[in-house]
C-alpha positions as CSV (number, residue, x, y, z in Angstrom):
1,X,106.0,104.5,111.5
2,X,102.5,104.2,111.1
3,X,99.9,102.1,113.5
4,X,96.6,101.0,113.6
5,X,94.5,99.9,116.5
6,X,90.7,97.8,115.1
7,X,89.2,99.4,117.9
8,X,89.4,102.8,117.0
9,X,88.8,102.5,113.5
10,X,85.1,102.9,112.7
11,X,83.1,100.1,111.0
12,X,83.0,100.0,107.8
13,X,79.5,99.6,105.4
14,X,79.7,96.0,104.1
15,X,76.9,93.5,102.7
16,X,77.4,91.4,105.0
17,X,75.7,93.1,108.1
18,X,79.1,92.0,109.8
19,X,81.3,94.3,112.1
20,X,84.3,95.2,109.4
21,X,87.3,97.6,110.5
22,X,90.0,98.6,107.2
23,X,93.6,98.6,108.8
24,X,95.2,98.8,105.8
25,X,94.2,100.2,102.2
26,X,97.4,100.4,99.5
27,X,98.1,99.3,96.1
28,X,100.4,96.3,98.0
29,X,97.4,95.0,99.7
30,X,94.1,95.4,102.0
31,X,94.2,94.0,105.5
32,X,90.4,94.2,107.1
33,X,89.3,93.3,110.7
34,X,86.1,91.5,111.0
35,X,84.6,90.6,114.1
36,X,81.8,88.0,113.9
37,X,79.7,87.3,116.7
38,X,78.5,83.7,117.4
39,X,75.7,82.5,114.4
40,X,77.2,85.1,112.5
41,X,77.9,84.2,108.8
42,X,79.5,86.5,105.6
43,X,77.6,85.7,102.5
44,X,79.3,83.4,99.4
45,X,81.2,85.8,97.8
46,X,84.3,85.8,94.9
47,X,87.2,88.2,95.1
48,X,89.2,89.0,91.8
49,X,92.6,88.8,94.2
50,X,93.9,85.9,96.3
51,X,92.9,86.3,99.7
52,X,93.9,85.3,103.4
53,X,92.6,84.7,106.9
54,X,94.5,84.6,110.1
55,X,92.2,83.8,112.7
56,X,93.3,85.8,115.8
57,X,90.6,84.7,118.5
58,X,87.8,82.0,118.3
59,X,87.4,79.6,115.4
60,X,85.2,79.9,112.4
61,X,84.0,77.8,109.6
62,X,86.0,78.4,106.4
63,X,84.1,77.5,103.1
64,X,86.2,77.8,100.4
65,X,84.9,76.0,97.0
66,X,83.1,72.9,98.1
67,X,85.4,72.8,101.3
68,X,84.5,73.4,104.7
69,X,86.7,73.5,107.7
70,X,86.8,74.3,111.0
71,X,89.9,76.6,111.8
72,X,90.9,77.4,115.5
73,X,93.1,80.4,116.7
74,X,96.2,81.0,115.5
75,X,95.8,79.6,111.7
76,X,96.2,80.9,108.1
77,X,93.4,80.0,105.4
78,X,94.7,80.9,101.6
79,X,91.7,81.4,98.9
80,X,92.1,81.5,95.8
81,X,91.2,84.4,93.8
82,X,87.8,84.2,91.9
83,X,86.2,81.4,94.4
84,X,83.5,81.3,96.2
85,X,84.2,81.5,100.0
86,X,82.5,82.7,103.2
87,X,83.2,82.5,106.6
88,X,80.5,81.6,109.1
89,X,80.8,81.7,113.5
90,X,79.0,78.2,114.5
91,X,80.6,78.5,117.6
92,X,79.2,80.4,121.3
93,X,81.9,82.6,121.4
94,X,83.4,86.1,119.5
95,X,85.7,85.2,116.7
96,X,88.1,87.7,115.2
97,X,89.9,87.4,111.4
98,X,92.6,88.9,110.0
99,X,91.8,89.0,106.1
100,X,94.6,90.4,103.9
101,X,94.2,90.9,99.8
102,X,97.0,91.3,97.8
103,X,97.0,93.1,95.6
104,X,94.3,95.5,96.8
105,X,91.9,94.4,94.4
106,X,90.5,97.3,91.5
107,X,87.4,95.5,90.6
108,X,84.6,95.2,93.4
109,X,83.9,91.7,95.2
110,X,80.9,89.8,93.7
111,X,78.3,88.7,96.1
112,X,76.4,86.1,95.3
């Protein structure tokens, strides 16, 4: 059995400025933490894999495309691979996200 606990897993570098925890790293798949504190927003970027978020606290604005939502605790958001998307904290409060990739993607994610 292996486990892994965000909060003892360092931060990882990221262009997006944003608190970022790897929990997971195999050919399967990529699981990251990200923490974004209120007015805290990722930059548009496209990923060459199809991507999820589970929002585990808070809510956040998901931008997907030309779509904008606002999800609350407890929800799953799919993206597409190679689509713009970014998430963005309009709220006062902490939100946390789950974001899985599958498969771990081999080329890098393009930032726009």
């Amino acid at each position: 059995m292996i486990s892994t606990n965000f909060k003892v897993e360092n931060p990882v570098q990221n262009p997006h400025g944003v608190d970022v925890r790897q929990l997971y790293n195999h050919d399967s798949a990529q699981v990251m933490h990200i923490t974004l504190q209120p007015g805290e927003t990722l930059k548009p970027h496209k990923t060459p894999v199809d991507v999820f978020f589970y929002i585990l606290e808070g809510s956040t604005t998901v931008h997907i495309g030309d779509e904008s939502h606002v999800f609350e605790r407890d929800s799953l958001i799919e993206s597409p691979a190679n689509i713009v998307h970014y998430l963005s904290n309009e709220s006062q409060s902490v939100t946390r996200i789950l974001v899985t990739k599958a498969p771990r993607p081999t080329n890098p994610t393009k930032v726009l």
